[in-house]
N, C-alpha and C positions, 0 to 999 in steps of 0.2 A: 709678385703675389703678396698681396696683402693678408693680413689675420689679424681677426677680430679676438675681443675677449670670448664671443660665444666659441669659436672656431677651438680656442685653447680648450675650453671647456669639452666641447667634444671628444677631443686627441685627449684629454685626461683621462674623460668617462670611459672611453673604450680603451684603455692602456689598466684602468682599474680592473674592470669587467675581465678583461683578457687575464690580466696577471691573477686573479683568485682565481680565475680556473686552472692554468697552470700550477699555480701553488697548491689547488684541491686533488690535480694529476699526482703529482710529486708528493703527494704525502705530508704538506709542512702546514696547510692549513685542513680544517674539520667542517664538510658541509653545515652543519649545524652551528658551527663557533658564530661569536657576534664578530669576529674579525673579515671573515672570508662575507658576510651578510652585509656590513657594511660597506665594504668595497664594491659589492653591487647595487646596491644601494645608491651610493654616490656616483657612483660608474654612470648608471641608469641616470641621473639626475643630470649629471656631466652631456649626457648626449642629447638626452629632451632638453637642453638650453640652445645649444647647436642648432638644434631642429626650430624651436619654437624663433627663435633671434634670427637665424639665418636662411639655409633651402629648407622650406618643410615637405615633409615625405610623413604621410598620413601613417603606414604600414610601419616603418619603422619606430616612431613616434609611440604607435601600440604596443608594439611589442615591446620599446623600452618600458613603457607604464605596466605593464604585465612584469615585465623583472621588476620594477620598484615596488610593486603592490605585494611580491612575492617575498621578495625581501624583507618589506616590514612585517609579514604573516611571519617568514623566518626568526624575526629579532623577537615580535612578541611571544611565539610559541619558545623560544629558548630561554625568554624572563623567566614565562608560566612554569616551564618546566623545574628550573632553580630552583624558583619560590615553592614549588612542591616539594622539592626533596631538602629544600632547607628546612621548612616546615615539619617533614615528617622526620628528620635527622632530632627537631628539638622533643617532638611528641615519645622519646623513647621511655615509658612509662614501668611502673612496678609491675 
Protein backbone atom coordinates (compact mmCIF):
# COMPACT_ATOMS: atom_id res chain seq x y z
CA UNK A 1 0.00 0.00 0.00
CA UNK A 2 1.12 3.06 -1.07
CA UNK A 3 0.48 6.74 0.71
CA UNK A 4 0.18 9.77 -0.63
CA UNK A 5 1.05 13.25 0.90
CA UNK A 6 -2.83 13.73 0.80
CA UNK A 7 -3.46 10.32 2.59
CA UNK A 8 -0.83 11.73 5.57
CA UNK A 9 -2.64 14.58 5.54
CA UNK A 10 -5.83 12.95 6.32
CA UNK A 11 -4.34 10.30 9.25
CA UNK A 12 -3.00 13.93 10.73
CA UNK A 13 -6.43 15.77 10.40
CA UNK A 14 -8.39 13.22 12.14
CA UNK A 15 -5.52 12.18 14.77
CA UNK A 16 -5.94 16.36 15.51
CA UNK A 17 -9.79 16.41 15.49
CA UNK A 18 -9.60 13.22 17.64
CA UNK A 19 -7.05 14.26 20.10
CA UNK A 20 -8.87 17.97 21.08
CA UNK A 21 -11.67 16.16 21.97
CA UNK A 22 -10.15 13.83 23.91
CA UNK A 23 -8.07 16.52 25.55
CA UNK A 24 -11.71 18.71 25.79
CA UNK A 25 -13.02 15.02 27.70
CA UNK A 26 -10.00 15.14 30.08
CA UNK A 27 -10.21 18.56 31.14
CA UNK A 28 -6.60 19.79 29.70
CA UNK A 29 -7.94 21.79 26.95
CA UNK A 30 -11.15 24.71 27.01
CA UNK A 31 -13.77 24.40 24.21
CA UNK A 32 -13.38 28.02 23.72
CA UNK A 33 -9.29 28.09 23.88
CA UNK A 34 -7.54 28.97 20.48
CA UNK A 35 -5.72 25.85 21.20
CA UNK A 36 -8.43 23.06 21.26
CA UNK A 37 -9.98 25.50 17.79
CA UNK A 38 -7.06 25.30 16.02
CA UNK A 39 -6.54 21.66 16.15
CA UNK A 40 -9.90 21.49 14.37
CA UNK A 41 -9.21 23.69 12.39
CA UNK A 42 -6.31 22.12 10.86
CA UNK A 43 -7.68 18.69 11.70
CA UNK A 44 -10.60 19.76 9.32
CA UNK A 45 -8.17 20.96 6.70
CA UNK A 46 -6.03 17.82 7.13
CA UNK A 47 -9.02 15.71 5.96
CA UNK A 48 -10.54 18.06 3.11
CA UNK A 49 -7.05 17.52 1.28
CA UNK A 50 -7.39 13.67 1.66
CA UNK A 51 -10.79 14.10 0.41
CA UNK A 52 -10.32 16.70 -2.24
CA UNK A 53 -6.54 14.89 -3.70
CA UNK A 54 -7.61 11.45 -3.25
CA UNK A 55 -11.41 9.27 -2.75
CA UNK A 56 -13.93 12.16 -2.63
CA UNK A 57 -16.91 11.51 -0.50
CA UNK A 58 -19.29 14.68 -0.89
CA UNK A 59 -20.78 14.09 2.88
CA UNK A 60 -17.86 13.91 4.47
CA UNK A 61 -16.10 16.65 2.73
CA UNK A 62 -19.36 18.88 4.30
CA UNK A 63 -19.18 18.08 7.38
CA UNK A 64 -15.56 18.56 7.52
CA UNK A 65 -16.15 22.24 6.01
CA UNK A 66 -18.86 22.77 8.71
CA UNK A 67 -16.13 21.97 11.47
CA UNK A 68 -13.67 24.44 9.80
CA UNK A 69 -16.20 27.18 9.36
CA UNK A 70 -16.99 26.35 13.00
CA UNK A 71 -13.80 26.78 14.06
CA UNK A 72 -12.84 29.83 12.57
CA UNK A 73 -16.51 31.28 14.07
CA UNK A 74 -14.75 29.72 17.29
CA UNK A 75 -11.17 31.49 16.94
CA UNK A 76 -13.00 34.95 15.89
CA UNK A 77 -15.51 34.97 18.60
CA UNK A 78 -12.70 34.20 21.26
CA UNK A 79 -10.34 37.29 19.65
CA UNK A 80 -13.71 39.49 19.94
CA UNK A 81 -14.20 38.43 23.29
CA UNK A 82 -10.33 39.29 24.54
CA UNK A 83 -10.50 42.43 22.67
CA UNK A 84 -13.71 43.36 24.90
CA UNK A 85 -12.46 42.53 28.04
CA UNK A 86 -8.98 43.96 27.30
CA UNK A 87 -10.69 47.02 26.37
CA UNK A 88 -12.97 47.32 29.23
CA UNK A 89 -10.08 46.20 31.74
CA UNK A 90 -8.27 49.79 30.25
CA UNK A 91 -11.75 51.80 30.33
CA UNK A 92 -11.49 51.65 34.40
CA UNK A 93 -12.33 55.21 34.92
CA UNK A 94 -12.78 57.96 37.88
Amino acid sequence: MTFHWHDWAGYIGVVLVLLAFLLLQAHKLHGNGLVYQLMNVLGAIGVMLSLLFGAFNAAAFFMQLAWLLIGLYGIARGMRLRREARDAGQHVGP
